[in-house]
py3Dmol code that shows the C-alpha trace and the ligand (Angstrom):
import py3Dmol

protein = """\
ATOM      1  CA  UNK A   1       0.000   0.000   0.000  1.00  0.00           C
ATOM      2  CA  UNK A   2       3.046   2.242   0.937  1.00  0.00           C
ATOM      3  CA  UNK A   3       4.137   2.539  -2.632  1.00  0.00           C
ATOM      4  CA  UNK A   4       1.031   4.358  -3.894  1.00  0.00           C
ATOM      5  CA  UNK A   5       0.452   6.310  -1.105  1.00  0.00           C
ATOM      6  CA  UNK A   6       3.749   8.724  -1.394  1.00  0.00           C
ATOM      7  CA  UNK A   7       2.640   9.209  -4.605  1.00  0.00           C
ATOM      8  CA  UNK A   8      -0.980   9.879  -3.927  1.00  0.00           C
ATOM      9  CA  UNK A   9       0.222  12.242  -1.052  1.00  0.00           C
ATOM     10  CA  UNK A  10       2.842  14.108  -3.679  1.00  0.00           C
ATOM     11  CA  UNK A  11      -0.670  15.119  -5.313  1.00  0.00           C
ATOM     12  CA  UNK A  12      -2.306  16.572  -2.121  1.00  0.00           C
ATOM     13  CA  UNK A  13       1.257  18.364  -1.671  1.00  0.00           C
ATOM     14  CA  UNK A  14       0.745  19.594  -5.324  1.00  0.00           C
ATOM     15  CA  UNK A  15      -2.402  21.039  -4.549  1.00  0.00           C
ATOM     16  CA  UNK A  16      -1.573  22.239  -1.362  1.00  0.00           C
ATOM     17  CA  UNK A  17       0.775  24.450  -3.275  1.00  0.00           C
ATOM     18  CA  UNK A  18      -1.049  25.476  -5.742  1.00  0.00           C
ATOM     19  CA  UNK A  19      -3.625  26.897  -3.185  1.00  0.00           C
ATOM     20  CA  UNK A  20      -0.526  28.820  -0.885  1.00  0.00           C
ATOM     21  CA  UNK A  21       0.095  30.046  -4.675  1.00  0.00           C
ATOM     22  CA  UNK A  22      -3.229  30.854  -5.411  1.00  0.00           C
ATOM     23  CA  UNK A  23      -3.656  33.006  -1.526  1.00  0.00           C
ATOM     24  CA  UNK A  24      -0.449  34.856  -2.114  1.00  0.00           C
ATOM     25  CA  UNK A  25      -1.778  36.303  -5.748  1.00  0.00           C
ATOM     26  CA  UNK A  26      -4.645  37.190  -3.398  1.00  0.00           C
ATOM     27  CA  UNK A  27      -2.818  39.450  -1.044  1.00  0.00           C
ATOM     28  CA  UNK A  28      -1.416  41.265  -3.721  1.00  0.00           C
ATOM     29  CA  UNK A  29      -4.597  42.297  -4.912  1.00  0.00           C
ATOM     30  CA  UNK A  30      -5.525  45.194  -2.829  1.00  0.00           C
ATOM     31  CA  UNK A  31      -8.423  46.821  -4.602  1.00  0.00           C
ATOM     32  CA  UNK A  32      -6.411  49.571  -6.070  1.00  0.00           C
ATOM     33  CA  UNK A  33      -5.306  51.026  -2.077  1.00  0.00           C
ATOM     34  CA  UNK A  34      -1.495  51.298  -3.167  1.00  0.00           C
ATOM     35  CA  UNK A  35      -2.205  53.111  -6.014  1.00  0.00           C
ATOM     36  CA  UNK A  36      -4.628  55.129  -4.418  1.00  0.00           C
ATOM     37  CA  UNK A  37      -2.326  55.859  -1.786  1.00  0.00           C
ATOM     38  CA  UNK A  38       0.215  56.737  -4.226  1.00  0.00           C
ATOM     39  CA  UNK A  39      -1.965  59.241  -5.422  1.00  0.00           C
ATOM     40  CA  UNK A  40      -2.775  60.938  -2.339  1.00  0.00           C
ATOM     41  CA  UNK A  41       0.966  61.390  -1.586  1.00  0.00           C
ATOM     42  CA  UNK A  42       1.790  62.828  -4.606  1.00  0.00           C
ATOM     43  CA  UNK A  43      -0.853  65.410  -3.929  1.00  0.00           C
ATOM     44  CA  UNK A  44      -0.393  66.438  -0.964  1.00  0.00           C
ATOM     45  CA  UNK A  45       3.368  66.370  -1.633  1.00  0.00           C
ATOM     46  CA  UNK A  46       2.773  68.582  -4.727  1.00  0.00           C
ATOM     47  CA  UNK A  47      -0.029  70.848  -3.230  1.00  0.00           C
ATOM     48  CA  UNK A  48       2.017  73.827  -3.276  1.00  0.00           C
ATOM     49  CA  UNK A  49       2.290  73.625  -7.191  1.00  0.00           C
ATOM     50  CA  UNK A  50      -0.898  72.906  -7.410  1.00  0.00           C
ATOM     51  CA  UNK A  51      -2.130  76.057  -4.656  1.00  0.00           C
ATOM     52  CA  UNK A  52       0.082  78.370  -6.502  1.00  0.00           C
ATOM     53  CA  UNK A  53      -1.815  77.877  -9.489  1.00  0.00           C
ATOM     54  CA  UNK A  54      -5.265  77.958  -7.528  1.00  0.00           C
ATOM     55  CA  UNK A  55      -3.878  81.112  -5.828  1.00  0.00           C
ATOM     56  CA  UNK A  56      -2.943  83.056  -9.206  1.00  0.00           C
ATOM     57  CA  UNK A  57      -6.455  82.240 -11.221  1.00  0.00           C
ATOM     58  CA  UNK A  58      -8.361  83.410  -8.236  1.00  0.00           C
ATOM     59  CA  UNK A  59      -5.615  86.685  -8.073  1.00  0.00           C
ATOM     60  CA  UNK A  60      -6.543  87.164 -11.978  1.00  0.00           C
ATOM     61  CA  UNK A  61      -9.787  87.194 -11.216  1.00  0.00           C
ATOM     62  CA  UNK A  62     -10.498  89.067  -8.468  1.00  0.00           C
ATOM     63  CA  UNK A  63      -8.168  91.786 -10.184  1.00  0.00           C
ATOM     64  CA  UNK A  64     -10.292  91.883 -13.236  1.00  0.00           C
ATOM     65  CA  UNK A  65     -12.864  92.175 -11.260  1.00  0.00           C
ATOM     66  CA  UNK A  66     -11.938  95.307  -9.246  1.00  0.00           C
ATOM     67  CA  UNK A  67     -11.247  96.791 -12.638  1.00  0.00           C
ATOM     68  CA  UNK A  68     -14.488  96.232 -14.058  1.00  0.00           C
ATOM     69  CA  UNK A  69     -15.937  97.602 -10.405  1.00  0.00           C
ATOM     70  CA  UNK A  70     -13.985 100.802 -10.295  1.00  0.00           C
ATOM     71  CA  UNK A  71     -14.736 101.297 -13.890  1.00  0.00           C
ATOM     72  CA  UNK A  72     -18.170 100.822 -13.745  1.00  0.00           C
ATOM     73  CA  UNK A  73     -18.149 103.474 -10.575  1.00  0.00           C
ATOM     74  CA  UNK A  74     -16.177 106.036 -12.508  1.00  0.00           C
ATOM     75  CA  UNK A  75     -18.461 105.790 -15.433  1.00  0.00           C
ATOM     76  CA  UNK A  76     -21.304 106.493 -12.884  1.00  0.00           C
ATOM     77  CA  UNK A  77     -19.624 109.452 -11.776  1.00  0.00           C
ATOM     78  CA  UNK A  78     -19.518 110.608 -15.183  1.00  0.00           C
ATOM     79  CA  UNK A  79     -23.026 110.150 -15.725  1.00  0.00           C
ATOM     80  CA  UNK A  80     -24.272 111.778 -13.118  1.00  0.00           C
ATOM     81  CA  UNK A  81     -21.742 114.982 -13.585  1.00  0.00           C
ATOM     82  CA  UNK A  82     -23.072 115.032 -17.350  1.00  0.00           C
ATOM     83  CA  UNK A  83     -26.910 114.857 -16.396  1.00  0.00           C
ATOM     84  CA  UNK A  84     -27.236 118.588 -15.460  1.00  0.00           C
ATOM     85  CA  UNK A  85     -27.679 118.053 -12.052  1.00  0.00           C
ATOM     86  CA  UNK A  86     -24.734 119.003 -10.391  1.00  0.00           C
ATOM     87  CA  UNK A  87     -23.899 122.685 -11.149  1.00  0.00           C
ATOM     88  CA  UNK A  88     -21.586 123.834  -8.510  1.00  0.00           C
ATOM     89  CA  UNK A  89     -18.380 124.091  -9.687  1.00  0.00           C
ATOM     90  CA  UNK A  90     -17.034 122.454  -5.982  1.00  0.00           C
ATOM     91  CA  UNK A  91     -19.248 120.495  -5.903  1.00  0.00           C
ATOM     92  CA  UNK A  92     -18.240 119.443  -9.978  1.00  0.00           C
ATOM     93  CA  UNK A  93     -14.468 119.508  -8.576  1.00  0.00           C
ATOM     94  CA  UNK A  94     -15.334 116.973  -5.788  1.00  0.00           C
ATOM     95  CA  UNK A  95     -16.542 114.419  -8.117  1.00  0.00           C
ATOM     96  CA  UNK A  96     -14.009 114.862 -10.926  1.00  0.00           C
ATOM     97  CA  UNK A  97     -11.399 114.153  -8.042  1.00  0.00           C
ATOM     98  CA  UNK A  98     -13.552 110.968  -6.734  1.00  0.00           C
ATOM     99  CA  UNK A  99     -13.670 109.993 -10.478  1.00  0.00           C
ATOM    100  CA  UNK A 100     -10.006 110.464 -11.186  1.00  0.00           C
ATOM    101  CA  UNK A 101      -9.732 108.257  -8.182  1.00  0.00           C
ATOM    102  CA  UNK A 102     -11.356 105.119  -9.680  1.00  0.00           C
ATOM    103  CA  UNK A 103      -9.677 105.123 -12.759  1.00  0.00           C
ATOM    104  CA  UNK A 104      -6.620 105.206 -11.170  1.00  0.00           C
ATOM    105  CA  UNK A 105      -7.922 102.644  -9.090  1.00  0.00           C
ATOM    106  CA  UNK A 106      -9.036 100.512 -11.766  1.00  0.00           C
ATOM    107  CA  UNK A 107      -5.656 100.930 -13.658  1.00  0.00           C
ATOM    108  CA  UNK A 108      -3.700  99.749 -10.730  1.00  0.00           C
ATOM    109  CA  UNK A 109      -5.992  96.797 -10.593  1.00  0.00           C
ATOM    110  CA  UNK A 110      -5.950  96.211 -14.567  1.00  0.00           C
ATOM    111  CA  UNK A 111      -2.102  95.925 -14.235  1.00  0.00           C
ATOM    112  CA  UNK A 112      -2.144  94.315 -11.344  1.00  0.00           C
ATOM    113  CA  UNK A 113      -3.938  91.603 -13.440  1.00  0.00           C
ATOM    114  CA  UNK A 114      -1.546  92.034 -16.327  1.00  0.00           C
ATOM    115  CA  UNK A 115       1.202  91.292 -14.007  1.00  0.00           C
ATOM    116  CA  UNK A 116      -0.436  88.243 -13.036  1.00  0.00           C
ATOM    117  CA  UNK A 117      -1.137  86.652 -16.033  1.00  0.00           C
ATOM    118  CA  UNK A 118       2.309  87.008 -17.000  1.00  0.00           C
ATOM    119  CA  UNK A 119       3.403  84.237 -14.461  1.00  0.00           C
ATOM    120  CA  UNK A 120       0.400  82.305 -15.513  1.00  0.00           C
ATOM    121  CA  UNK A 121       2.383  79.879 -18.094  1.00  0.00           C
ATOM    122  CA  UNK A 122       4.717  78.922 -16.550  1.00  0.00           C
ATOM    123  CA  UNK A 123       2.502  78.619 -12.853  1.00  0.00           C
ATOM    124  CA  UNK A 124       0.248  76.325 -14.983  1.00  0.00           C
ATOM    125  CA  UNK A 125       2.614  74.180 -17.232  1.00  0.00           C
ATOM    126  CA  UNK A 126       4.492  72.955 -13.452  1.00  0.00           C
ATOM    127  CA  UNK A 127       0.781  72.740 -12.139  1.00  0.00           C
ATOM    128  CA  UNK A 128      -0.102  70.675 -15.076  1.00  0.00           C
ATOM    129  CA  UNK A 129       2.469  68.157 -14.836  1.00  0.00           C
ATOM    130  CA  UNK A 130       1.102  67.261 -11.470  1.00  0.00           C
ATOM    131  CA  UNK A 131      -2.604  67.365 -12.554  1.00  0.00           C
ATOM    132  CA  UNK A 132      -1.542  65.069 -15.054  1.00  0.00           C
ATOM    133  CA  UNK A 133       0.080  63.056 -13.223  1.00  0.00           C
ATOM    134  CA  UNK A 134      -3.034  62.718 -10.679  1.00  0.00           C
ATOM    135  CA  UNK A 135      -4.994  62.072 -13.540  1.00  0.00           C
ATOM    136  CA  UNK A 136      -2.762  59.159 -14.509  1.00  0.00           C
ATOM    137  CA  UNK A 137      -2.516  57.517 -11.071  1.00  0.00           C
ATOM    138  CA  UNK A 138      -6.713  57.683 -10.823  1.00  0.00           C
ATOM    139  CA  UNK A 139      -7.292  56.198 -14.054  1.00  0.00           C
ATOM    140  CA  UNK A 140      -4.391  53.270 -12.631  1.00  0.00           C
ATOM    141  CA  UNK A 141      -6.821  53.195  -9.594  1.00  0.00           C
ATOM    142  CA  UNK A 142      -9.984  52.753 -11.593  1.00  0.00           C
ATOM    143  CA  UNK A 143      -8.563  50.435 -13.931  1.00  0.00           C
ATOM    144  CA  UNK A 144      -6.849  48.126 -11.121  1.00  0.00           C
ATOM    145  CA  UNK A 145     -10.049  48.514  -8.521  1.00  0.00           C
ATOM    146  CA  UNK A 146     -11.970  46.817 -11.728  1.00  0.00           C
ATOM    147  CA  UNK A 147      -9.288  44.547 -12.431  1.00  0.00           C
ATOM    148  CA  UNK A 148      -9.011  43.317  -8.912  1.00  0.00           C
ATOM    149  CA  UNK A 149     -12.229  42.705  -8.369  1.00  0.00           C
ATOM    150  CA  UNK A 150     -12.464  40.535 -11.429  1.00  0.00           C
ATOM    151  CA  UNK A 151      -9.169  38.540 -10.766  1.00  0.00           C
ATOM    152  CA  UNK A 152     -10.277  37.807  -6.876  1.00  0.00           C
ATOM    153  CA  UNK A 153     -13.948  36.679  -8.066  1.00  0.00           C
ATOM    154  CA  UNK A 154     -12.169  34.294 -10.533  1.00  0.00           C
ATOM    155  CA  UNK A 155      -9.120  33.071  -7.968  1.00  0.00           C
ATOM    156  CA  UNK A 156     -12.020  32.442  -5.627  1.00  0.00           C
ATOM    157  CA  UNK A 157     -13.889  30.413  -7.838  1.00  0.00           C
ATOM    158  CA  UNK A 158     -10.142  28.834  -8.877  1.00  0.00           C
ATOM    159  CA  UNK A 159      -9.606  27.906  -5.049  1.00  0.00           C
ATOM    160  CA  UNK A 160     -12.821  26.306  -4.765  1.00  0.00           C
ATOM    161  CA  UNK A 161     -12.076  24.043  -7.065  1.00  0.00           C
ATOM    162  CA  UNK A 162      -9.139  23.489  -6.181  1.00  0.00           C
ATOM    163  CA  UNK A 163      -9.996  22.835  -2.468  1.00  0.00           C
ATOM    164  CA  UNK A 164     -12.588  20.268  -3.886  1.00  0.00           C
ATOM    165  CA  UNK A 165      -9.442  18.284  -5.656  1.00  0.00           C
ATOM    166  CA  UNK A 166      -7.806  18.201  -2.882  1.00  0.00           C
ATOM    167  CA  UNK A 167     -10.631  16.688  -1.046  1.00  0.00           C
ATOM    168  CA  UNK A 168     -10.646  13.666  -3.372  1.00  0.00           C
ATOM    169  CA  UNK A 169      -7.106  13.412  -3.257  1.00  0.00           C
ATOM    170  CA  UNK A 170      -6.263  13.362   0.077  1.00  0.00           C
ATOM    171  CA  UNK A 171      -8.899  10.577   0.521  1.00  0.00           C
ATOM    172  CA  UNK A 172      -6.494   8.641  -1.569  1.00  0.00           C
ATOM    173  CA  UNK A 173      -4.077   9.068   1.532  1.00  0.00           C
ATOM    174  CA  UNK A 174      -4.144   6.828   4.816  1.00  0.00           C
ATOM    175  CA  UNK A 175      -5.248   8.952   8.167  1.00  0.00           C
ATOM    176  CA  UNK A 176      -2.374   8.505   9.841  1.00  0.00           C
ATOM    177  CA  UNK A 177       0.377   9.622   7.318  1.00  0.00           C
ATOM    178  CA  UNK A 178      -2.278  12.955   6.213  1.00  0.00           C
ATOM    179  CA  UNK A 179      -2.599  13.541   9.866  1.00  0.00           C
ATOM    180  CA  UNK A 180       1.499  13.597   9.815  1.00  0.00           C
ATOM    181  CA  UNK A 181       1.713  15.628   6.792  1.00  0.00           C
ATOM    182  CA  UNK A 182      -0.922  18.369   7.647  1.00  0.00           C
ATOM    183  CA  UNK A 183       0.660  18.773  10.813  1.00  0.00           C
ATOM    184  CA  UNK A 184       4.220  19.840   9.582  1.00  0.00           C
ATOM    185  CA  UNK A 185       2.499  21.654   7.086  1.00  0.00           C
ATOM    186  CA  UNK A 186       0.472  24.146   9.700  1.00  0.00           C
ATOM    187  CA  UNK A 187       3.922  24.094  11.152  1.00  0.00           C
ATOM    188  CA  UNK A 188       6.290  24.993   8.481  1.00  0.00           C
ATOM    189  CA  UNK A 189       3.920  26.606   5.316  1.00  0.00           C
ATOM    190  CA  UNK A 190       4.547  22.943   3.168  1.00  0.00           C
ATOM    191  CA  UNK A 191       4.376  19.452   4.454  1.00  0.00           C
ATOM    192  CA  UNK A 192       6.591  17.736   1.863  1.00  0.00           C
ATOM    193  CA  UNK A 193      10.239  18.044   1.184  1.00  0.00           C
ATOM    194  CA  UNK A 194      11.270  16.796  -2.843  1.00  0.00           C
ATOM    195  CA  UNK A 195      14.488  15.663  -2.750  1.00  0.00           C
ATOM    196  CA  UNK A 196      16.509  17.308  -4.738  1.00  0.00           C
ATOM    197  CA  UNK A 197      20.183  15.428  -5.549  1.00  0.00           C
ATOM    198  CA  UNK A 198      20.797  13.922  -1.793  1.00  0.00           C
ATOM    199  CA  UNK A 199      19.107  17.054   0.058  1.00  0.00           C
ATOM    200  CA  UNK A 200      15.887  17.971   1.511  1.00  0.00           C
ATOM    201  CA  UNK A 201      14.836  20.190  -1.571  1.00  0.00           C
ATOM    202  CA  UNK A 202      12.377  22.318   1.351  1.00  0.00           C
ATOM    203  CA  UNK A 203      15.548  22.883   3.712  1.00  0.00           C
ATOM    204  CA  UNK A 204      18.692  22.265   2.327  1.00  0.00           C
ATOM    205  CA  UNK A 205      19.855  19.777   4.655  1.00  0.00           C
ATOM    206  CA  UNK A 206      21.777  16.727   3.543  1.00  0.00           C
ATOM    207  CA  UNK A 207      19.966  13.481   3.917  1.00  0.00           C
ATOM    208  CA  UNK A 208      21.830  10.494   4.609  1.00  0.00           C
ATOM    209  CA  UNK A 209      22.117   7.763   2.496  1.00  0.00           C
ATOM    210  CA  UNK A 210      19.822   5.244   4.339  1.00  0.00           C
ATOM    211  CA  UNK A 211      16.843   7.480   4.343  1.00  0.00           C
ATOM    212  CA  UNK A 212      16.990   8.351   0.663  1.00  0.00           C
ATOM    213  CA  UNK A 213      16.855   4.544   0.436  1.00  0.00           C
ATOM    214  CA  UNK A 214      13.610   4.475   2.056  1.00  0.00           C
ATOM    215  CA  UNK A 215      12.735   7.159   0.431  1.00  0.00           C
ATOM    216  CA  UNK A 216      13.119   5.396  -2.926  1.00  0.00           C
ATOM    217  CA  UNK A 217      11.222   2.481  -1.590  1.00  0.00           C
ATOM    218  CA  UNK A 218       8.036   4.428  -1.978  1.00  0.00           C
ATOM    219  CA  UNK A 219       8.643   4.419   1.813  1.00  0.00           C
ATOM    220  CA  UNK A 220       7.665   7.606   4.345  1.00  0.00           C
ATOM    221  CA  UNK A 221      10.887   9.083   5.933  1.00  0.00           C
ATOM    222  CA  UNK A 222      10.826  12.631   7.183  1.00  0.00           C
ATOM    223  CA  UNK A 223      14.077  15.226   6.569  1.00  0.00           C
ATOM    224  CA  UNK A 224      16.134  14.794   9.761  1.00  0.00           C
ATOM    225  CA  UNK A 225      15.939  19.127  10.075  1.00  0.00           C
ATOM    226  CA  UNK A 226      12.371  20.125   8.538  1.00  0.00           C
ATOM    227  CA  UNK A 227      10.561  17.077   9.389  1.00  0.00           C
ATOM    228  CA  UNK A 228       8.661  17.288   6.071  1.00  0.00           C
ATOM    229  CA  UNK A 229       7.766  14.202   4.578  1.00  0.00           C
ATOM    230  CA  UNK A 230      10.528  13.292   1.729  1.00  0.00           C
ATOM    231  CA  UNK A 231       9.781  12.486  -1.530  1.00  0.00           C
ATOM    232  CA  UNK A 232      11.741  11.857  -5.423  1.00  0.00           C
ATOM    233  CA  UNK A 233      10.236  12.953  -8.377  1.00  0.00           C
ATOM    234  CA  UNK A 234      11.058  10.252 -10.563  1.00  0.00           C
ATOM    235  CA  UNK A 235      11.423  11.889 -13.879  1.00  0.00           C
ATOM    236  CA  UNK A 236       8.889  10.300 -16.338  1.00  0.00           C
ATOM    237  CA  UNK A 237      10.084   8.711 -19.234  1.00  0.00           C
TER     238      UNK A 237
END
"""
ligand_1 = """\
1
ZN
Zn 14.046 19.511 5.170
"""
view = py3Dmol.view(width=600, height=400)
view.addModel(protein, "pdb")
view.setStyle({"model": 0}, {"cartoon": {"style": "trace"}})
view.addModel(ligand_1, "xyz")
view.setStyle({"model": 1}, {"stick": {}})
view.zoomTo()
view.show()
């Protein structure tokens, strides 16, 4: 029965490993957090590019805006000195002062804007490297959250049915020696040890000459260090 049953257990350990494969591709898929967390970083590393441009639109605007305002109150002065209305000549005097006052005003402003959107280029082409960048990184995130979810639906169904093959093939095993293998597997990740020349392919360590003897009787010996069950390929015709 002996002979069979190293074999049959070599398929469990198979399977076994294909599972610990499949769970490790499933910790790598994250949902998209790394990149998403790469994109936070990069803006709040890169906010002050990204304020400075933020900051200068709203300073164009705003300027413009106190043009158009002291323009608009200038021109009111005007209209009201040229309605016939106000005759005395102080009086005339006062407002031509308070006009003379927003136009100034509203020059200052104007080139105050001017000024402004002369640094816009070059504010905007650094900002825009980093909006780009953001915009790159949250399509990655999109993409991957989408990806993700599709790869861990199909791994799950992949370790189901995997998990099911290993039911059938571990029943091909005796109690006692699954019961020996599963335990050094909880233990040590992998319950068998393929040897590999005259060493425990798992560990490393030598084995002596006897046990790979055993070994090649289809017989169960464990690795003298690891304590997984040993086991030779024997390469197929
Ligand atoms: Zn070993």
């Amino acid at each position: 029965m002996a002979e069979n049953e190293l074999a049959a257990l070599y398929q469990v350990h198979l399977i076994d490993e294909a599972l610990l494969t499949m769970k490790q591709r499933a910790t790598v898929l994250d949902g998209g957090k790394s990149i998403r967390a790469e994109f936070e970083s990069l803006k709040s590393e890169k906010s002050a590019e990204l304020k400075a441009l933020a900051d200068l639109e709203s300073g164009i605007a705003t300027a413009e805006q106190k043009a158009k305002d002291y323009r608009e109150k200038a021109a009111a002065i005007e209209r009201h000195l040229f309605s016939g209305k106000v005759v005395n000549p102080k009086e005339i005097a006062g407002y031509e002062t308070e006009m003379a006052q927003f136009k100034k005003m509203a020059d200052d402003a104007e080139w105050q804007g001017i000024e402004l959107t002369e640094q816009l280029p070059e504010v905007k082409a650094t900002a825009m490297v980093v909006k780009r960048e953001l915009q790159k990184l949250a399509k990655a995130y999109e993409a991957r959250q989408v990806s993700d979810r599709e790869e861990g639906k199909l791994l799950q169904e992949e370790y189901k049915a995997k998990q099911e093959q290993r039911g059938s093939a571990a029943a091909r095993v005796s109690k006692n020696l699954l019961a020996t293998y599963d335990a050094v597997r909880a233990k040590m990740g992998t319950g068998m040890g393929l040897v590999a020349g005259k060493a425990c392919g798992a560990c490393g360590t030598n084995i002596p000459t006897k046990m790979l003897e055993i070994v090649r009787e289809d017989k169960v010996a464990s690795c003298p260090s690891c304590h997984r069950i040993l086991f030779e390929v024997v390469p197929s015709a």
